[in-house]
C-alpha positions in Angstrom: 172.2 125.1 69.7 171.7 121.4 69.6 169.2 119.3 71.7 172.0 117.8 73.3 174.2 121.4 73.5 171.6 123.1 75.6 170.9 120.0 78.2 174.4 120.9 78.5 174.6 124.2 79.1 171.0 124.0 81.0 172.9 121.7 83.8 176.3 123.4 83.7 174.2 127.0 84.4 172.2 125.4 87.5 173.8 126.1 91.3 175.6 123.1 92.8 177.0 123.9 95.9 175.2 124.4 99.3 172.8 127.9 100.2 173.5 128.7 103.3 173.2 132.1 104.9 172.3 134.2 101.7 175.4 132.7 100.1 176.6 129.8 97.8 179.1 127.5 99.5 181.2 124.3 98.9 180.9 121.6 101.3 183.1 121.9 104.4 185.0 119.1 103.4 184.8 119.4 100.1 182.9 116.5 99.1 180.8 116.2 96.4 178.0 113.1 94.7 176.8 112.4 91.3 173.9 113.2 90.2 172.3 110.7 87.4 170.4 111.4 84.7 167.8 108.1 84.6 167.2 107.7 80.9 170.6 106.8 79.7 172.0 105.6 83.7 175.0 108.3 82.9 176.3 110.8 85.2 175.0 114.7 85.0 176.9 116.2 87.1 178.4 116.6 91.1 177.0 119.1 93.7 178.3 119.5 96.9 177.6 116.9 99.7 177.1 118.3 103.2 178.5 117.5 106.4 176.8 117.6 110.1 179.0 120.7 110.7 177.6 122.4 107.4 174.1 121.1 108.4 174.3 122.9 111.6 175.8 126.2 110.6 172.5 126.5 108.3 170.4 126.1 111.2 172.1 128.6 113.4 172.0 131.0 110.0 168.2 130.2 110.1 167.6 130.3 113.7 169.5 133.9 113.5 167.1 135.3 111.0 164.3 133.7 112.5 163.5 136.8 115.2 164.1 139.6 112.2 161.7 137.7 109.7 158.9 137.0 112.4 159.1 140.6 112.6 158.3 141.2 108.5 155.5 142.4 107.4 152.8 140.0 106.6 152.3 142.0 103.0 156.4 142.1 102.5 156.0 138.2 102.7 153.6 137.7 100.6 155.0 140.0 97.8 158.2 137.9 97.6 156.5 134.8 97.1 154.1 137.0 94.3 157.9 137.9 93.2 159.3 134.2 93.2 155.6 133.2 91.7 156.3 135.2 88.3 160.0 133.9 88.3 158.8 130.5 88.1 156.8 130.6 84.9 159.3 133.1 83.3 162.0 130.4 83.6 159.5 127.5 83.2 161.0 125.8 80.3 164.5 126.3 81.4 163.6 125.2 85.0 161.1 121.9 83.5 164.1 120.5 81.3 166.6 120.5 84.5 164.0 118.5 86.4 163.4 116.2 83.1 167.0 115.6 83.0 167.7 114.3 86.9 164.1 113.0 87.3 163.2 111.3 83.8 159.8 112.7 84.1 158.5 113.3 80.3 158.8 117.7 79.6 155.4 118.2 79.7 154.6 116.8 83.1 157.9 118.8 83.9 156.3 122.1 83.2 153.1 121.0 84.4 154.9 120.6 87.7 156.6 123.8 87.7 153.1 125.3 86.9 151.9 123.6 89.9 154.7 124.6 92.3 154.4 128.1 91.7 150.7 127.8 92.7 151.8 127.1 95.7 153.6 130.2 95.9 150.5 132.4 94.7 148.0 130.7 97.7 150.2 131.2 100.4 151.0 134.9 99.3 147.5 135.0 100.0 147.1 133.3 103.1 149.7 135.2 104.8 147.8 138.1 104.6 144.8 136.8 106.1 146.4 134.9 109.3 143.6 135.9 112.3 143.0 135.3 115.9 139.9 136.7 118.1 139.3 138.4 121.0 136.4 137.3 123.4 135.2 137.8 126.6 135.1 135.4 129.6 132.6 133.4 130.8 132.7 134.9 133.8 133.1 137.8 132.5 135.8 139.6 134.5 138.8 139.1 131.6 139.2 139.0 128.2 140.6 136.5 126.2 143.0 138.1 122.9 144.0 135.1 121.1 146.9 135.5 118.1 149.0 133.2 115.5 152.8 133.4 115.5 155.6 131.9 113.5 156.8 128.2 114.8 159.9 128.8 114.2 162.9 127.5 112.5 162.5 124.6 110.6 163.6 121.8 109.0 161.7 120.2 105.5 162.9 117.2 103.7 161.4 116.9 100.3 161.3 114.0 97.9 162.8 113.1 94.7 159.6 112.3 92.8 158.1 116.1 92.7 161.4 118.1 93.5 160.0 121.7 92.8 156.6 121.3 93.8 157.0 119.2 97.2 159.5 121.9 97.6 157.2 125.0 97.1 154.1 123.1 99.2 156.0 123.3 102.2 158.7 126.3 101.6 155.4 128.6 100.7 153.4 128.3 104.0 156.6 128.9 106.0 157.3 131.8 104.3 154.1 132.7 105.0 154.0 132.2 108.1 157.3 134.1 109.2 159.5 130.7 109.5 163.0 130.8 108.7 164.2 126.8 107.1 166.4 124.6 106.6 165.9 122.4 103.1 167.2 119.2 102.4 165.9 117.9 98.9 166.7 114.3 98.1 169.8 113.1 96.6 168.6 111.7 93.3 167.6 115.4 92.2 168.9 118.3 94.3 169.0 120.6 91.2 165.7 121.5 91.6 165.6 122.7 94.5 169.0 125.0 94.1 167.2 126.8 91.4 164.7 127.3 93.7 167.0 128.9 96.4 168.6 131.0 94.1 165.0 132.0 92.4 163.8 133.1 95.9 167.5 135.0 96.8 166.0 136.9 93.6 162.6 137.4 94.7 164.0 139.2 97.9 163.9 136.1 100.8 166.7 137.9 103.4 169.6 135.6 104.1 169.6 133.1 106.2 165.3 132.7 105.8 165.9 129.8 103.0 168.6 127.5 103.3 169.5 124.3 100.9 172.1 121.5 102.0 172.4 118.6 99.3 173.9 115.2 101.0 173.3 111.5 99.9 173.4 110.6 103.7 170.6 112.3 104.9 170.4 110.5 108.5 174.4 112.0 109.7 173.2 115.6 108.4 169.5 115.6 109.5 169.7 113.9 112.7 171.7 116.2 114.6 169.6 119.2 113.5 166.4 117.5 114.7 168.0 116.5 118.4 169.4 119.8 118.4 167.0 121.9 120.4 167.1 124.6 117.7 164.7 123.8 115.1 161.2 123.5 116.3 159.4 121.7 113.2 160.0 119.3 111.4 157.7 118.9 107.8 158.7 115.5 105.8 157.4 114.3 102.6 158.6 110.4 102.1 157.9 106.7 102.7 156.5 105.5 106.1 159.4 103.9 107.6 161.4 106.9 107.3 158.7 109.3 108.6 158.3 106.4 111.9 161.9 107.1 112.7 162.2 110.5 112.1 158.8 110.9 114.5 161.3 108.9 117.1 164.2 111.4 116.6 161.3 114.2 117.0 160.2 112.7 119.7 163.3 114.0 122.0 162.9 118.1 121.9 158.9 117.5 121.2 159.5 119.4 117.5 155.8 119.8 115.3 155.8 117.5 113.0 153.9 116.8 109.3 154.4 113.6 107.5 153.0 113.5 104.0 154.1 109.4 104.3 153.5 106.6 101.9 150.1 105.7 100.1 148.3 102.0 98.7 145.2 103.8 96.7 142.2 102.3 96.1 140.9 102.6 92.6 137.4 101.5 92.7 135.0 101.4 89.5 131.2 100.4 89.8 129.2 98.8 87.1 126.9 102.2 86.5 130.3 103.9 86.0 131.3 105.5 82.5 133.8 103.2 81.1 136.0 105.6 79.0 135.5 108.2 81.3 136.8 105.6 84.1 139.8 104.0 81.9 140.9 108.2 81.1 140.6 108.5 85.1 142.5 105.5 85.8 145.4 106.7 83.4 145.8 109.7 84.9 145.6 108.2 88.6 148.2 105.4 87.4 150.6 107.3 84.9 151.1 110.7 86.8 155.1 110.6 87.4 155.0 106.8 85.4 153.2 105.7 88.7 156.0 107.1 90.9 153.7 109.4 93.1 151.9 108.3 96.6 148.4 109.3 94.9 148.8 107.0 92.3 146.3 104.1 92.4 148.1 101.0 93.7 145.1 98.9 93.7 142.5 98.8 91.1 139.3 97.0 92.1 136.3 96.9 89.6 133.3 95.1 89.3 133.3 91.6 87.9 130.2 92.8 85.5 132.7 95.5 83.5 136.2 94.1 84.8 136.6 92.3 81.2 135.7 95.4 79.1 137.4 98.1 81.4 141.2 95.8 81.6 140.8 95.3 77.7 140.2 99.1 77.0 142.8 99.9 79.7 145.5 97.4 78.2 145.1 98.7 74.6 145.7 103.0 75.8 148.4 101.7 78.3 150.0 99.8 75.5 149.5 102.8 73.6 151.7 105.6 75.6 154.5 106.3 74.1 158.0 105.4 76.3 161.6 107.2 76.2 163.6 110.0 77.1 161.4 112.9 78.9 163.1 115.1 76.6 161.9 113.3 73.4 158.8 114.7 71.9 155.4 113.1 72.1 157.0 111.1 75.3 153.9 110.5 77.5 156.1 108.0 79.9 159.9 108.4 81.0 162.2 106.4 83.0 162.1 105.6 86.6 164.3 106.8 89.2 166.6 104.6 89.7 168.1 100.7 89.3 166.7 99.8 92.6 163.2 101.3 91.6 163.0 99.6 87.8 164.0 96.4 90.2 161.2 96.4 92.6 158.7 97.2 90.2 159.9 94.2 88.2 159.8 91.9 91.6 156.1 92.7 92.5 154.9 91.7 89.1 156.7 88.5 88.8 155.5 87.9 92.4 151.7 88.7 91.0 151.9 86.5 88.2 153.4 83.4 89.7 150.7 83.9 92.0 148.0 83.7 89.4 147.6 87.3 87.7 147.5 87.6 84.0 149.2 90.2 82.1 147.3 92.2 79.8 150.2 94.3 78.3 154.0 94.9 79.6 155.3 93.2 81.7 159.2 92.9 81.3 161.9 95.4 81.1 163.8 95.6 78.1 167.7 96.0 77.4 167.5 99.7 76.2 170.0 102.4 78.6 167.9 103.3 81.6 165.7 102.7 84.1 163.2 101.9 82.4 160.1 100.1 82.7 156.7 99.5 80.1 152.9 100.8 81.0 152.0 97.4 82.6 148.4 96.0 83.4 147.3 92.7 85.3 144.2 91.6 86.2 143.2 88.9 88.7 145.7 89.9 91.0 145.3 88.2 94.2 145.2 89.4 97.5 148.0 87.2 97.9 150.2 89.3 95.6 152.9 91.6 97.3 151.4 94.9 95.4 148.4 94.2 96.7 150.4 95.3 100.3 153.1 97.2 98.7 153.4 100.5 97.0 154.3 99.9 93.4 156.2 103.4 92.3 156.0 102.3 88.9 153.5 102.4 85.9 151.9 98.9 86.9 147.9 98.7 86.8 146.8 96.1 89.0 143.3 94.8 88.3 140.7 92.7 90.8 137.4 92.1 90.6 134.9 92.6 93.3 130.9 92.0 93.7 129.3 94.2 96.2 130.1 97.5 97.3 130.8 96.1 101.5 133.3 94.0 100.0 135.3 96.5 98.0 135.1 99.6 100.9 136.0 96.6 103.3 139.2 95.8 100.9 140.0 99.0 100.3 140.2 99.9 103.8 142.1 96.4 104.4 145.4 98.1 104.7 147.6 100.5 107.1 147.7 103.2 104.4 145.1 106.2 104.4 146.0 108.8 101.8 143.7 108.7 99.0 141.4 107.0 97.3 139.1 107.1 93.9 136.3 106.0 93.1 133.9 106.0 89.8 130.1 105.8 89.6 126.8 107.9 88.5 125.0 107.2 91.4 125.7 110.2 93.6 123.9 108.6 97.1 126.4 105.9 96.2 129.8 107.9 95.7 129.1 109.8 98.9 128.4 107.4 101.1 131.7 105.2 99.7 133.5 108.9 100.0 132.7 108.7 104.1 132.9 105.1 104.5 136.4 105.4 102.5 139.2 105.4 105.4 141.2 108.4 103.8 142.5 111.8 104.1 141.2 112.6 100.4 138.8 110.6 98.0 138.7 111.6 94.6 134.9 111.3 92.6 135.3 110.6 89.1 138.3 112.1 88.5 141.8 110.5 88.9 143.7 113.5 90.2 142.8 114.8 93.4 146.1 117.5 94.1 145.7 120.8 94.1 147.5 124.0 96.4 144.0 125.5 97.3 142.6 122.1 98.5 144.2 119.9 102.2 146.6 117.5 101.2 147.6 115.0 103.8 146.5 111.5 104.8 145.3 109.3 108.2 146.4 106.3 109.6 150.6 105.2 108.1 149.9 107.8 105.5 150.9 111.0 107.6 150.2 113.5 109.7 148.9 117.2 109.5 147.8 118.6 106.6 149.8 120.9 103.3 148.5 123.2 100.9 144.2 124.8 101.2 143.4 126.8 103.9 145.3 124.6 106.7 148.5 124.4 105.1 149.5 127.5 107.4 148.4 126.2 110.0 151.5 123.8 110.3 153.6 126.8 110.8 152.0 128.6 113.0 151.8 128.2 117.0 148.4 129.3 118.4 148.9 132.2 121.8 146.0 133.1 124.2 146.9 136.0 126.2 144.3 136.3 129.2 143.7 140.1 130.2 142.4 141.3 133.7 139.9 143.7 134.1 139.8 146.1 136.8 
């Protein structure tokens, strides 16, 4: 079979049509939207595009199996997530060359993120075996107090298109867990995902009606009416900030739990002690992830004016070096964005950088090759003046500023409404922990440019979200905390 034969066959295979209830369904209307494969700007393929009315009936098919699943075993939960765990990296390569082909993302970051969703899996098969309360007796000492963990409830999760299996697993995990029945609605740009997910956990032995998918390209008319509907009782969103401020309004009305996993503006700071290539290698990673189109990846890059020269010249030449194309090319180390609009912006915020002084080390315009595509880009003396200083980027743009004194780079990092993570390099340890508490973030990452991983928190402060995923508090989210006071005679 050809290269081209099996992307074919890999997209006609995958589910397109709504999950609701334990069963595979066509849009009430009928209604369908195109999917788009980013490298080339060409159709893949049209999955079903939900209505309100098919919106609500999978949360009345999750609120019905919501009492029944509470009820399952803690065990009998976590073996179907063990179950959907082992699916995962059996169908890894099948399952990575789907995502490459909606989300442009290069193979090997594809399988590298199916790895990681299933991880997700694996820890919260674990924590929903260990889900305790206590028991204690009153101060006074007539009573007891029992105190117990139950099951939020139905709810609703909204996942982006930048991670589409993992963002998927991070939240779908824990309420499984937890004994929550949901309803998914994965972004528009690359649904697929997430309906192989669905039909890998219909496999793995999730009852009907506990996982349900609706794909729509207008999320507001379809989600809206299940948030204000008194049925679901938590909300968990993974997007930009001004989408998570009006969905916290919407919440707002019934008083649903929320978690916002919202926008990022990462600091990436290096000190003059620092190791250079160790710091360049660190900067790559926290840059290039997803070809910058992540919330962790370092939007601001703030070094010291005694290394700035040498660190932007070694940083230029492997940026320049990464090869760009196709995410199903081999030796591919950067794909295409996601869309026009994205390849657009990025292109905006670097013309608005230059014309306000920055120089471009490498990149720096798109070419005229099929795609959204846009080249590993660095700029140094970007001013403070400069949109991206303000604005996430999405895109594989290093932005480069020199600073002199360790006040002055915490009190510019910390210059902004953002809070998710930041990154700092150095070999004085008394210096990288006090930057680490000083840092105004839900996560700072020491010497190392990737800070994500399922057994760790993942969540920011401040316009970067609420609540935490994944580590031992990702639970948490799903759960609702009971104290049951006891007389004694």
């Amino acid at each position: 079979m050809t290269d081209q034969a099996r992307e074919r066959s890999v997209v006609e295979a995958a589910p397109k049509q709504l999950f609701i209830n334990g069963k595979w369904t066509d849009a009430s209307s009928g209604a369908t939207f195109d999917v788009l494969d980013p490298s080339t700007g060409k159709v893949l393929c049209a999955v079903s595009d939900a209505s309100p009315e098919d919106g609500m009936a999978a949360l009345e098919a999750a609120a019905a199996a919501q009492t029944a699943f509470a009820a399952t075993a803690p065990r009998a939960r976590a073996d179907m997530l063990m179950r959907a765990f082992h699916l995962l990296h059996e169908r890894i390569d099948t399952l990575a060359l789907l995502m490459t082909l909606e989300m442009g993302k290069p193979l090997a970051e594809s399988r590298g993120e199916i790895a990681y969703a299933a991880e997700f899996f694996r820890h919260f098969a674990e924590e929903a075996v260990r889900v305790n309360g206590g028991y204690q007796v009153a101060p006074a000492g007539g009573a007891r107090f029992l105190v117990t963990k139950q099951p939020v409830g139905p709810s609703l999760l909204i996942t982006p298109w930048n991670f589409p299996m993992a963002m998927g697993t991070r939240k779908i995990g824990p309420a499984i867990a937890a004994g929550c029945t949901s309803v998914i609605k994965p972004a528009a740009q690359t649904p697929l995902s997430m309906l192989a997910l669905a039909e890998i956990l219909a496999e793995a032995g999730v009852p009907e009606g506990v996982v349900n998918v609706v794909t729509t390209d207008n999320a507001g008319a379809v989600m809206e009416p299940l948030i204000r509907s008194g049925v679901a009782r938590k909300l968990s969103f993974t997007g930009s900030t001004a989408v998570g401020r009006r969905l916290l309004e919407q919440c707002a009305d019934k008083v649903l739990r929320t978690s916002m996993e919202l926008g990022g503006n990462a600091a990436f700071i290096v000190f003059p002690d620092a190791d250079l290539d160790a710091a360049v290698d660190g900067a790559i990673a926290a840059k290039m992830r997803n070809s910058g189109e992540a919330c962790t990846a370092a939007n601001r890059m703030y070094v010291h004016t005694d290394v700035i020269d040498a660190f932007g010249t070694k940083l230029a030449e492997k940026m320049a070096a990464l090869p760009v194309g196709r995410g199903v090319d081999d030796g591919v180390r950067v794909g295409p964005l996601i869309d026009a609009a994205a390849q657009r912006k990025v292109q905006q915020l670097v013309t608005d950088a230059v014309e306000r002084g920055a120089k471009v080390l490498t990149g720096g315009e798109t070419g005229n090759e099929p795609g959204f595509f846009y080249p590993p880009t660095v700029l140094t003396g970007v001013p403070e003046s400069a949109r991206m200083r303000h604005e996430e980027i999405f895109g594989p743009v290093a932005p480069l500023t020199p600073f002199s004194t360790e006040e002055e780079v915490v009190a510019a990092a910390n210059d902004t409404e953002y809070g998710l993570v930041n990154y700092l390099y150095t070999n004085d340890l008394t210096r990288a922990l006090r930057v680490a508490e000083a840092l105004e973030t839900g996560m700072v990452g020491i010497n190392q440019g990737v800070v994500s991983n399922p057994a760790a928190p993942f969540g920011g402060v401040k316009a970067s979200g609420l609540g935490r995923e994944g580590g031992p508090t990702g639970i948490e989210e799903f759960l609702e905390t009971k104290y049951i006071g006891i007389a004694l005679a």
